[in-house]
mmCIF entry with sequence, helices, sheets and N, C-alpha, C, O atoms, coordinates in Angstrom:
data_MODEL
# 
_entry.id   MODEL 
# 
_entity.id                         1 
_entity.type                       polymer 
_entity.pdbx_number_of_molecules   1 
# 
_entity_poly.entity_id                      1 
_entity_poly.type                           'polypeptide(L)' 
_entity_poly.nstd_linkage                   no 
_entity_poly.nstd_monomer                   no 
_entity_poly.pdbx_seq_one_letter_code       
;(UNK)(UNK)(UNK)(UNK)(UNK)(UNK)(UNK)(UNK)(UNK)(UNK)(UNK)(UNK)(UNK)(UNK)(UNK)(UNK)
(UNK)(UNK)(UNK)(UNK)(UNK)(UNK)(UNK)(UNK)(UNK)(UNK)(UNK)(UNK)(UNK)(UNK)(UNK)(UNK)
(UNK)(UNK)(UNK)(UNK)(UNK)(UNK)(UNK)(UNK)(UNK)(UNK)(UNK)(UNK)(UNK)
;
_entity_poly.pdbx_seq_one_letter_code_can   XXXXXXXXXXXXXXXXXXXXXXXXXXXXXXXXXXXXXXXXXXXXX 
_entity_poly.pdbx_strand_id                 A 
# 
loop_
_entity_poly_seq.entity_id 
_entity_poly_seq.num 
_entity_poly_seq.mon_id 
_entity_poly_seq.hetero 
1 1  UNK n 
1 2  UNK n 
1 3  UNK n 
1 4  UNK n 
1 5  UNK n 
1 6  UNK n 
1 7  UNK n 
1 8  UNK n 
1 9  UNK n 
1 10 UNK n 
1 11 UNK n 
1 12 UNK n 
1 13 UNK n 
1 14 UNK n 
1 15 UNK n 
1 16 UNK n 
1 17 UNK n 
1 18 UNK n 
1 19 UNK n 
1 20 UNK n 
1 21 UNK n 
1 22 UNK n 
1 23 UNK n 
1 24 UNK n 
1 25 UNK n 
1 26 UNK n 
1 27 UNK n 
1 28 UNK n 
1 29 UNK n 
1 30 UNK n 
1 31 UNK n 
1 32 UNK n 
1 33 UNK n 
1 34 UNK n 
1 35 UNK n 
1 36 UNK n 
1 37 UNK n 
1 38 UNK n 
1 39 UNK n 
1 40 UNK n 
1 41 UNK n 
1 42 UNK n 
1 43 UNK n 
1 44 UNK n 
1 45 UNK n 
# 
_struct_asym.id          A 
_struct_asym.entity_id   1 
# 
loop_
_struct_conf.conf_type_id 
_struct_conf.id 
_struct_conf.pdbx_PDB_helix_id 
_struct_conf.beg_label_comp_id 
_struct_conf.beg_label_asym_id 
_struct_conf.beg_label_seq_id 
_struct_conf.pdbx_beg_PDB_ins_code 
_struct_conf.end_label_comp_id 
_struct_conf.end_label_asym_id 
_struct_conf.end_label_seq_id 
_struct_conf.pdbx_end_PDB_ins_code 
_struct_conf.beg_auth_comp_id 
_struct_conf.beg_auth_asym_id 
_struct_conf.beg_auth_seq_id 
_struct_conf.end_auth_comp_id 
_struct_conf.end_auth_asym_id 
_struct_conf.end_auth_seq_id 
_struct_conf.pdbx_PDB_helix_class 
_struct_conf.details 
_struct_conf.pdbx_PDB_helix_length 
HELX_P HELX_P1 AA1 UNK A 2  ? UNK A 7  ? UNK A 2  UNK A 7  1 ? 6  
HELX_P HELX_P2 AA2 UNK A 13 ? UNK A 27 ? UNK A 13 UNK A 27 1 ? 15 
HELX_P HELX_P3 AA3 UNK A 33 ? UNK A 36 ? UNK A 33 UNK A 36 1 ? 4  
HELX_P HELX_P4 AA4 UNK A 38 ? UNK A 42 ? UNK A 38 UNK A 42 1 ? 5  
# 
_struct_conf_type.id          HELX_P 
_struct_conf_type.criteria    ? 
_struct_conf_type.reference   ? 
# 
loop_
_atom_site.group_PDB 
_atom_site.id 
_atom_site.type_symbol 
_atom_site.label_atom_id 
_atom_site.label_alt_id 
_atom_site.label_comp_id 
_atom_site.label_asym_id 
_atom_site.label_entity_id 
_atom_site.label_seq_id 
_atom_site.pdbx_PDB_ins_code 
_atom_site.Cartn_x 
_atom_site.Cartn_y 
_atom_site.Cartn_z 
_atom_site.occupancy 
_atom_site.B_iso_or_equiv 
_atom_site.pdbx_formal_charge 
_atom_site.auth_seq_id 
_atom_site.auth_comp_id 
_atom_site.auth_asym_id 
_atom_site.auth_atom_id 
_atom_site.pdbx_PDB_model_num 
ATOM 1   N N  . UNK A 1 1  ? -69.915 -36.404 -13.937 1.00 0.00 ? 1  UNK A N  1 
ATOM 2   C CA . UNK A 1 1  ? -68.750 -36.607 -14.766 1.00 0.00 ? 1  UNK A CA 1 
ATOM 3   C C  . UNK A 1 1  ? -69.027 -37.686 -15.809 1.00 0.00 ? 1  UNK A C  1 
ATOM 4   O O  . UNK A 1 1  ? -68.897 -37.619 -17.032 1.00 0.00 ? 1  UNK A O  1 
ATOM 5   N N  . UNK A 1 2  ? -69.389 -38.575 -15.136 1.00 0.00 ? 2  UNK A N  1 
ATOM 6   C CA . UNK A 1 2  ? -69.594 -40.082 -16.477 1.00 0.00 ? 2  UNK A CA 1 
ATOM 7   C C  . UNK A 1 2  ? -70.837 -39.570 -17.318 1.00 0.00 ? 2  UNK A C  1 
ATOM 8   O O  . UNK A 1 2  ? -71.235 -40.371 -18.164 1.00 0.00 ? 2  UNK A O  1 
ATOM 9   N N  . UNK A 1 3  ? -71.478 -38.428 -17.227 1.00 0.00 ? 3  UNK A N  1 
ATOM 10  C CA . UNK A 1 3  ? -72.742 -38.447 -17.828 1.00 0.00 ? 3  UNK A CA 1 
ATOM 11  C C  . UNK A 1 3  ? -71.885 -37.134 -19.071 1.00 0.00 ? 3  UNK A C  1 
ATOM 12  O O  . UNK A 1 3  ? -72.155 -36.994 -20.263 1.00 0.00 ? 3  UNK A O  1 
ATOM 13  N N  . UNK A 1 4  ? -71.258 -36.665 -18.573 1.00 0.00 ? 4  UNK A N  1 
ATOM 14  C CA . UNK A 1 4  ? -70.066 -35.538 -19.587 1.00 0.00 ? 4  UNK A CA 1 
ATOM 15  C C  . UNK A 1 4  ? -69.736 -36.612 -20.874 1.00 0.00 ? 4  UNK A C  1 
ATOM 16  O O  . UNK A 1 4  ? -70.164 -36.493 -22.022 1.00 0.00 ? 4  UNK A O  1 
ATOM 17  N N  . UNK A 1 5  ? -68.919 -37.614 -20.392 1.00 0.00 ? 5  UNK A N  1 
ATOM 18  C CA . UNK A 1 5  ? -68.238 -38.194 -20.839 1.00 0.00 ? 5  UNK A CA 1 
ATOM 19  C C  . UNK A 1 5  ? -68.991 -39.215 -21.855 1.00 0.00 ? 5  UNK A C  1 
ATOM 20  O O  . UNK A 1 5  ? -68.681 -39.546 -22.999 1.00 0.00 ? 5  UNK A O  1 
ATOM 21  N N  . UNK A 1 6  ? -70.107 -39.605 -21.023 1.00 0.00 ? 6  UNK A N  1 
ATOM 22  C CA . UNK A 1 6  ? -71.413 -40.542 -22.437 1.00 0.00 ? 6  UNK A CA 1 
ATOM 23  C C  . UNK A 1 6  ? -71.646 -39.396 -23.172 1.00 0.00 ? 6  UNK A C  1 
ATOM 24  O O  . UNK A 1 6  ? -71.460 -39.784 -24.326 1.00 0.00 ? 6  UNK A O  1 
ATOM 25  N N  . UNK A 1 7  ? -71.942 -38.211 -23.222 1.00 0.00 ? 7  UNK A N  1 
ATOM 26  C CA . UNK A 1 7  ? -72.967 -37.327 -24.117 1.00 0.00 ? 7  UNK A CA 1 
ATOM 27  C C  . UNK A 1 7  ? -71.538 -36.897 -25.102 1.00 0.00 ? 7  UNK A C  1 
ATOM 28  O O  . UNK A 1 7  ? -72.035 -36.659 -26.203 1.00 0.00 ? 7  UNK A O  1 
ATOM 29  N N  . UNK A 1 8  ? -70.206 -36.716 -25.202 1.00 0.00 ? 8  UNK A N  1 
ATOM 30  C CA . UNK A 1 8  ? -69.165 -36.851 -25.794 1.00 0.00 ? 8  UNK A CA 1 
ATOM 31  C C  . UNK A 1 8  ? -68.880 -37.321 -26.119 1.00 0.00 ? 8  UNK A C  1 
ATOM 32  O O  . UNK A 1 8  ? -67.903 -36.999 -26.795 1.00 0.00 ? 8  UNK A O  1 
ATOM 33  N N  . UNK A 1 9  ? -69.312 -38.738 -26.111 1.00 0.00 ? 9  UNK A N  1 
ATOM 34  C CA . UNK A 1 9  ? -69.096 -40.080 -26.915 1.00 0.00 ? 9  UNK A CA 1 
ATOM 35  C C  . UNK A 1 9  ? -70.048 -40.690 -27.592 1.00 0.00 ? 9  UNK A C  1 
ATOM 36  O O  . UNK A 1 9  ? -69.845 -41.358 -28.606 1.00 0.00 ? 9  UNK A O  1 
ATOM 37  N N  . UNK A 1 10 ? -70.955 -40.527 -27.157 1.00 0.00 ? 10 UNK A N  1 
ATOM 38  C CA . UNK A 1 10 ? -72.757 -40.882 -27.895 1.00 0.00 ? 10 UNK A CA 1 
ATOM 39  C C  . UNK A 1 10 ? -72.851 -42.020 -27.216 1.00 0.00 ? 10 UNK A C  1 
ATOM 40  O O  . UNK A 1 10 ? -73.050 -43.036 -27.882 1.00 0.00 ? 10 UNK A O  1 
ATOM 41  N N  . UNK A 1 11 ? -72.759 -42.112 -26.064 1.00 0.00 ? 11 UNK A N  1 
ATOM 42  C CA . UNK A 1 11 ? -73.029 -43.996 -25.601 1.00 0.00 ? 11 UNK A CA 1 
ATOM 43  C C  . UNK A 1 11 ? -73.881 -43.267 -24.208 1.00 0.00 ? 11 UNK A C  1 
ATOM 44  O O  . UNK A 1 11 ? -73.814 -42.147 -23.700 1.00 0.00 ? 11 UNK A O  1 
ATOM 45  N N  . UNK A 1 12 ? -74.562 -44.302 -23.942 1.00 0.00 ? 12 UNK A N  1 
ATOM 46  C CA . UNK A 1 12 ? -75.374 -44.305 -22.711 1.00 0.00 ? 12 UNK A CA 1 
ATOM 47  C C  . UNK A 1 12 ? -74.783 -44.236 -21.203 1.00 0.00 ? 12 UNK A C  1 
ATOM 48  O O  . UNK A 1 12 ? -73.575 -44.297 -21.431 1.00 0.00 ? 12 UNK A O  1 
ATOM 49  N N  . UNK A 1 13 ? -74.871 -44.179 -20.330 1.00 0.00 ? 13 UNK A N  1 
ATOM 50  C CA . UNK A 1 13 ? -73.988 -43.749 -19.076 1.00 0.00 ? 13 UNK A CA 1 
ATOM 51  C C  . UNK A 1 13 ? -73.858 -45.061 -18.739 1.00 0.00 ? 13 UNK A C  1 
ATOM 52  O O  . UNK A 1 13 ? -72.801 -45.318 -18.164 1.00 0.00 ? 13 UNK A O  1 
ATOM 53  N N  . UNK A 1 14 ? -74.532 -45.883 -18.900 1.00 0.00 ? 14 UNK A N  1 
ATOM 54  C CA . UNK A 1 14 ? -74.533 -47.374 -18.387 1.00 0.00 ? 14 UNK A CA 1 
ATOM 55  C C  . UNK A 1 14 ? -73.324 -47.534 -19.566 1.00 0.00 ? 14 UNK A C  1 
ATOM 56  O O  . UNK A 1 14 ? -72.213 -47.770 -19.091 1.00 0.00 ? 14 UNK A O  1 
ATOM 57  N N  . UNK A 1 15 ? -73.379 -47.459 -20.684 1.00 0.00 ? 15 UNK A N  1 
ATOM 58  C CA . UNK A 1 15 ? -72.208 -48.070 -21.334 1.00 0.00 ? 15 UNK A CA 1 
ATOM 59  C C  . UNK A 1 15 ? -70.632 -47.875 -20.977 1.00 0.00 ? 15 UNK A C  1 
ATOM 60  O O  . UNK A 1 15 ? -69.720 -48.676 -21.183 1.00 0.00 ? 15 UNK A O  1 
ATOM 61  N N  . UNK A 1 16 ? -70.549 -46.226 -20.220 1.00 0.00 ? 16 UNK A N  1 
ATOM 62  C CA . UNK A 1 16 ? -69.230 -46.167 -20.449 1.00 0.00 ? 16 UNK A CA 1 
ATOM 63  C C  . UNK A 1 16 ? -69.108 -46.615 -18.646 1.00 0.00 ? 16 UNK A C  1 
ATOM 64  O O  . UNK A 1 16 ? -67.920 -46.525 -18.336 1.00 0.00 ? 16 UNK A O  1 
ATOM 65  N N  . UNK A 1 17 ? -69.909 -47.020 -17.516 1.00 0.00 ? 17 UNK A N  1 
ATOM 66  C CA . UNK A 1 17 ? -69.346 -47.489 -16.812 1.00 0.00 ? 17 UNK A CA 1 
ATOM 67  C C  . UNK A 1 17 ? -69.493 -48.827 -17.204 1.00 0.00 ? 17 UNK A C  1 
ATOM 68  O O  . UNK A 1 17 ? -68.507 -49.320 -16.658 1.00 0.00 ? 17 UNK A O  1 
ATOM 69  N N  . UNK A 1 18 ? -69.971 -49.603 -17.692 1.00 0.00 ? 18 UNK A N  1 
ATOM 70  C CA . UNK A 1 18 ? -69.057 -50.662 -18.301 1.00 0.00 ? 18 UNK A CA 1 
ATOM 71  C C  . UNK A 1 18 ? -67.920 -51.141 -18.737 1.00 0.00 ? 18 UNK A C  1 
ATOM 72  O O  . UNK A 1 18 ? -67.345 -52.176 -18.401 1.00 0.00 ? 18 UNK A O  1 
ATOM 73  N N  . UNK A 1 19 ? -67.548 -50.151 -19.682 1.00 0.00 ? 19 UNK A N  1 
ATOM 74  C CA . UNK A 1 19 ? -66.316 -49.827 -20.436 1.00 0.00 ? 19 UNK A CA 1 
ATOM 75  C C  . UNK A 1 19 ? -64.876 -49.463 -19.534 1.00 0.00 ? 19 UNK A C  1 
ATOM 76  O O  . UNK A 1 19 ? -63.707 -49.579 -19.903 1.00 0.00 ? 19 UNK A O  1 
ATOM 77  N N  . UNK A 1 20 ? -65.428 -48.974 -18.197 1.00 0.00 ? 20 UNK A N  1 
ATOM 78  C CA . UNK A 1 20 ? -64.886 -48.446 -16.923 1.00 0.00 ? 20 UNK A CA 1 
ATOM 79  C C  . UNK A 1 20 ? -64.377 -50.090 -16.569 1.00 0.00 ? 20 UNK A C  1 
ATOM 80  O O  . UNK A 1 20 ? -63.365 -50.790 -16.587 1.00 0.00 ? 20 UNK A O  1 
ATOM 81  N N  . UNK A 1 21 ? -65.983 -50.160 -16.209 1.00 0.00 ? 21 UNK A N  1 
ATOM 82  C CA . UNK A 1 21 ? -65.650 -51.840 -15.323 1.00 0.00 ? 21 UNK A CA 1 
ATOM 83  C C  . UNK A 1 21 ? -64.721 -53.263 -16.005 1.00 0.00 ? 21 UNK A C  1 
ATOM 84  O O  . UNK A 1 21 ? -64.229 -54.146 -15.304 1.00 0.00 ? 21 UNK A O  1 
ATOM 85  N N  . UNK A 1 22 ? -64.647 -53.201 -17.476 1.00 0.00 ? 22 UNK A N  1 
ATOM 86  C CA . UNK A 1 22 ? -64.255 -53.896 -18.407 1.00 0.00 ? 22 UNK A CA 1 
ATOM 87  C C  . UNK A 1 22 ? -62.665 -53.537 -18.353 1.00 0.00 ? 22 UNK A C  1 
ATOM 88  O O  . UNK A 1 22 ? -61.823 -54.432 -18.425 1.00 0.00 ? 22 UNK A O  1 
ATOM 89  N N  . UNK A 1 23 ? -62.275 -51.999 -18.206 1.00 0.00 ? 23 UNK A N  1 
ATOM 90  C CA . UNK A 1 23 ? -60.974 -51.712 -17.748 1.00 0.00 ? 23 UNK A CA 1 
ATOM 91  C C  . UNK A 1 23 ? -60.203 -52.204 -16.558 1.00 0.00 ? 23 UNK A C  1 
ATOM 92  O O  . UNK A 1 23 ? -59.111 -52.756 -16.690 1.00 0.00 ? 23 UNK A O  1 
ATOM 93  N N  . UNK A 1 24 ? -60.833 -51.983 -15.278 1.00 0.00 ? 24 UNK A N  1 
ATOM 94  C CA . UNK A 1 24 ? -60.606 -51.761 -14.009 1.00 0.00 ? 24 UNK A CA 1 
ATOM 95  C C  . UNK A 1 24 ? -59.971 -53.563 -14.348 1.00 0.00 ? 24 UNK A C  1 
ATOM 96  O O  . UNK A 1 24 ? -58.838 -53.974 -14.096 1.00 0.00 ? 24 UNK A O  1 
ATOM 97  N N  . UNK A 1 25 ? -61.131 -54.361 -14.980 1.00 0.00 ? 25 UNK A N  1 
ATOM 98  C CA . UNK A 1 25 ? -60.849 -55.670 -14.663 1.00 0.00 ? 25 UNK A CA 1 
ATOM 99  C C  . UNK A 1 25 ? -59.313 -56.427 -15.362 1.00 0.00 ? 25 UNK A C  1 
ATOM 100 O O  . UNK A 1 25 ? -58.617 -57.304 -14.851 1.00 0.00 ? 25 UNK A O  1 
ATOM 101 N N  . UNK A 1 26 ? -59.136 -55.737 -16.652 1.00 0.00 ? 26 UNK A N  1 
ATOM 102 C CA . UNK A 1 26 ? -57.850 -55.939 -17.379 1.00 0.00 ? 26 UNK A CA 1 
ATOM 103 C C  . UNK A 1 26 ? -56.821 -55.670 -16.082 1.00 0.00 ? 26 UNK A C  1 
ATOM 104 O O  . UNK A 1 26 ? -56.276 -56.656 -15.585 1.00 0.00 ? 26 UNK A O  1 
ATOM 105 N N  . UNK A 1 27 ? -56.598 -54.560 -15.625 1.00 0.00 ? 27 UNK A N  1 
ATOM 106 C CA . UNK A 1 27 ? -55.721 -53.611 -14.706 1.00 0.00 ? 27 UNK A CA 1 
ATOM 107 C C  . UNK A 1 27 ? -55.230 -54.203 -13.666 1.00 0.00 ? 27 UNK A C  1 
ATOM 108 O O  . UNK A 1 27 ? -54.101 -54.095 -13.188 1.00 0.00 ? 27 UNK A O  1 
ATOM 109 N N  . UNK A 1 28 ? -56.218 -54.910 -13.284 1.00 0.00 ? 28 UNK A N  1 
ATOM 110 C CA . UNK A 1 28 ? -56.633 -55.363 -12.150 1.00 0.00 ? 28 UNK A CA 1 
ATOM 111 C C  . UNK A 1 28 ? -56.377 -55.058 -10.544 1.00 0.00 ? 28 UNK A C  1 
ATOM 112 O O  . UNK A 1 28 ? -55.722 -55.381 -9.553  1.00 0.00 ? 28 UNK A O  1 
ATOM 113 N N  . UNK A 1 29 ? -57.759 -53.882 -11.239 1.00 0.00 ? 29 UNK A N  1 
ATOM 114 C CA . UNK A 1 29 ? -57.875 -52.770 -9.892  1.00 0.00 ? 29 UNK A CA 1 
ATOM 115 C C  . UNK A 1 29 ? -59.275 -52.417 -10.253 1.00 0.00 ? 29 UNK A C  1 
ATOM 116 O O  . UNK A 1 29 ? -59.803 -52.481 -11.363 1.00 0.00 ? 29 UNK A O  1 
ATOM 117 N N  . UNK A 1 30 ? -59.885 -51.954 -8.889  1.00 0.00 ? 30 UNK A N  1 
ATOM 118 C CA . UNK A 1 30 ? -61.102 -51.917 -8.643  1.00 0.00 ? 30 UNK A CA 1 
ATOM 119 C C  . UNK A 1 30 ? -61.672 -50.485 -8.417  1.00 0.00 ? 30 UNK A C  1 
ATOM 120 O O  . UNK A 1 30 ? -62.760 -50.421 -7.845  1.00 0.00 ? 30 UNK A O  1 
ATOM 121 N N  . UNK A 1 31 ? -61.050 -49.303 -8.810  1.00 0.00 ? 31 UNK A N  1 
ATOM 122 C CA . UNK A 1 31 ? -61.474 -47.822 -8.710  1.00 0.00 ? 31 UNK A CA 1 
ATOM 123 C C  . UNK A 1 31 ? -60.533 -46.860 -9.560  1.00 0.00 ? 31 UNK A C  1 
ATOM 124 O O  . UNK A 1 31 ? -59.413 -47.012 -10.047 1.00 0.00 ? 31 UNK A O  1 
ATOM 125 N N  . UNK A 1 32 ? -61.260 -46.019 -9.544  1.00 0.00 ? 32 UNK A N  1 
ATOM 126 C CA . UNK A 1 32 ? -60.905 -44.648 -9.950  1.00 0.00 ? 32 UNK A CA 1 
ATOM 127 C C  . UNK A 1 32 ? -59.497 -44.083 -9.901  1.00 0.00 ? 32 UNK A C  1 
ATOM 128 O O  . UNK A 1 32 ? -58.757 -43.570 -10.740 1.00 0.00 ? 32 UNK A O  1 
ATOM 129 N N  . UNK A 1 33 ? -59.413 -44.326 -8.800  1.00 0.00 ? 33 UNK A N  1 
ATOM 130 C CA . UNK A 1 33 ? -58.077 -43.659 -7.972  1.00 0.00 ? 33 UNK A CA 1 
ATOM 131 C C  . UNK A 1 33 ? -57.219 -45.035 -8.018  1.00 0.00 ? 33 UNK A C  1 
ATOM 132 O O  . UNK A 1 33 ? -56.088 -44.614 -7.777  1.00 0.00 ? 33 UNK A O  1 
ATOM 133 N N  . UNK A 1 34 ? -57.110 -46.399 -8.184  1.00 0.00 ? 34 UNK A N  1 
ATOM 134 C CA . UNK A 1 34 ? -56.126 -47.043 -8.389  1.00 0.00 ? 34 UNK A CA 1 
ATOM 135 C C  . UNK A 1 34 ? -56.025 -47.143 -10.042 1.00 0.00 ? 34 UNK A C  1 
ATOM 136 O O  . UNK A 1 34 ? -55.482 -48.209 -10.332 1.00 0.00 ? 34 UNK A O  1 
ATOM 137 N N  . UNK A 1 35 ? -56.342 -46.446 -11.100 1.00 0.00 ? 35 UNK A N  1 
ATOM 138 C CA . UNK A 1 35 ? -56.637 -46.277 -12.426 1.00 0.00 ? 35 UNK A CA 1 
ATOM 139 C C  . UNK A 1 35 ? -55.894 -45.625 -12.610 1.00 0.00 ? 35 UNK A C  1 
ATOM 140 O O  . UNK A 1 35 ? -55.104 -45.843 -13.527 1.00 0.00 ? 35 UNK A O  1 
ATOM 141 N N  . UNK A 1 36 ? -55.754 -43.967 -11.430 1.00 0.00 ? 36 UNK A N  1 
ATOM 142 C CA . UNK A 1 36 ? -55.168 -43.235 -11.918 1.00 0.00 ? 36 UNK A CA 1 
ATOM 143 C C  . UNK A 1 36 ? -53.863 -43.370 -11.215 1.00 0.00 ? 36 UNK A C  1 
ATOM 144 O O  . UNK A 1 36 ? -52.939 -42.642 -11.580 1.00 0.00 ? 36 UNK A O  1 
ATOM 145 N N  . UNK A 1 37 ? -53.627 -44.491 -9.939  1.00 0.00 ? 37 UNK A N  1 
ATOM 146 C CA . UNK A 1 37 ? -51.988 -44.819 -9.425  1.00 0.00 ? 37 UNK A CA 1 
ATOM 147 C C  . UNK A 1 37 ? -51.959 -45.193 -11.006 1.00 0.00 ? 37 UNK A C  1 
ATOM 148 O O  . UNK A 1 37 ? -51.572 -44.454 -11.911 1.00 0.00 ? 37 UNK A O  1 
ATOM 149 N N  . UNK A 1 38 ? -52.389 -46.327 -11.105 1.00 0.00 ? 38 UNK A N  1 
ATOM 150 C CA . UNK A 1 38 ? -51.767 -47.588 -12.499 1.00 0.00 ? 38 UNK A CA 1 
ATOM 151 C C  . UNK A 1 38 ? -51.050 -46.868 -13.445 1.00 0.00 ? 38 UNK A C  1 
ATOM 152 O O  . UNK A 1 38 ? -49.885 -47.114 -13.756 1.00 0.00 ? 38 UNK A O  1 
ATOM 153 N N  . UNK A 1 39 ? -52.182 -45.402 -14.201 1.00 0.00 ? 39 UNK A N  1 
ATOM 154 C CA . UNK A 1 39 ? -51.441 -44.494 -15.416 1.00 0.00 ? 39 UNK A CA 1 
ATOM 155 C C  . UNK A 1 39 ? -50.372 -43.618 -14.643 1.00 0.00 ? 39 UNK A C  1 
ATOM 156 O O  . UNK A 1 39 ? -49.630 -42.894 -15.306 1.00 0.00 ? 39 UNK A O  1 
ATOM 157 N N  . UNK A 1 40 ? -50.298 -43.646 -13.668 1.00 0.00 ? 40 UNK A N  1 
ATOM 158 C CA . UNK A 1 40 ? -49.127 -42.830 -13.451 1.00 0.00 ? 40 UNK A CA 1 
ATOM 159 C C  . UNK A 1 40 ? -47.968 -43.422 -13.222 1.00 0.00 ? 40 UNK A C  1 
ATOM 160 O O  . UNK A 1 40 ? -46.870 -42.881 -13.349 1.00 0.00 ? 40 UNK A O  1 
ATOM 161 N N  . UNK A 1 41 ? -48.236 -44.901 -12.772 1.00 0.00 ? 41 UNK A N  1 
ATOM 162 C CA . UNK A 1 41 ? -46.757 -45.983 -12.841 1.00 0.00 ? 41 UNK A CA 1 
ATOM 163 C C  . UNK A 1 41 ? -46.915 -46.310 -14.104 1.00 0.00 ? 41 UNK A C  1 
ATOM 164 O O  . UNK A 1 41 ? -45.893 -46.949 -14.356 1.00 0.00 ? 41 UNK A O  1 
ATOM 165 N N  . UNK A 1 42 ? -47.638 -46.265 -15.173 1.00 0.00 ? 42 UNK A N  1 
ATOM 166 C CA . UNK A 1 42 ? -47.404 -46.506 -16.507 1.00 0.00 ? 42 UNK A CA 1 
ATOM 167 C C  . UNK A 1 42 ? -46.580 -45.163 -17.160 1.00 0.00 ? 42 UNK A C  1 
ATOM 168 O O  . UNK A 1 42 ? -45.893 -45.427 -18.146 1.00 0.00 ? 42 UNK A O  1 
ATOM 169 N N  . UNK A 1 43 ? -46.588 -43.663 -16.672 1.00 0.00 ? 43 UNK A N  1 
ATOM 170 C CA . UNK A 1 43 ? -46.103 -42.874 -16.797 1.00 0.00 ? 43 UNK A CA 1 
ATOM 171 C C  . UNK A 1 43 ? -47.033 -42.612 -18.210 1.00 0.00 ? 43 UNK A C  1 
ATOM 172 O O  . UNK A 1 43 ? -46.393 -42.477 -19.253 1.00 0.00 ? 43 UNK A O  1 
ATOM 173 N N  . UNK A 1 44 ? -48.532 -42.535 -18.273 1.00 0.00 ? 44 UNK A N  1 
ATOM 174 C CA . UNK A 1 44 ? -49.441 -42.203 -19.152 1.00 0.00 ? 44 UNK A CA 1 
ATOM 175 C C  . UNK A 1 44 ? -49.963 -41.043 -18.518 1.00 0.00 ? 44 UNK A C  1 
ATOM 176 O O  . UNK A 1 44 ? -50.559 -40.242 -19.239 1.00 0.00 ? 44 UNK A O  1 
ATOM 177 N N  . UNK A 1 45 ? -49.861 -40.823 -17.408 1.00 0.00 ? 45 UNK A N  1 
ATOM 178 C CA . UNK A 1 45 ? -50.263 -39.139 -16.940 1.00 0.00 ? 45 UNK A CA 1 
ATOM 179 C C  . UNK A 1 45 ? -48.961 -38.328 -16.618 1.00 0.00 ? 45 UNK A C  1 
ATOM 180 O O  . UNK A 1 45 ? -49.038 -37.148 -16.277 1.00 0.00 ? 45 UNK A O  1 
# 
């Protein structure tokens, strides 16, 4: 999946889990699945 998502964006796979990890840390939550609780109590999904 993250390797979909670099070759769609032109960035390296290391970059966009960065970009991941740089999120998670704003959020402040540590996975995938509390990313996608967060957008859904944000009512963004």
């Amino acid at each position: 999946m993250m390797e979909k998502i670099a070759g769609q964006l032109g960035l390296p796979k290391a970059g966009v889990k960065y970009y991941n990890q740089e999120t998670y840390k704003k959020l402040g939550i540590n996975n995938k699945a509390a990313a996608v609780a967060e957008a859904r109590s944000r009512r963004l999904l």
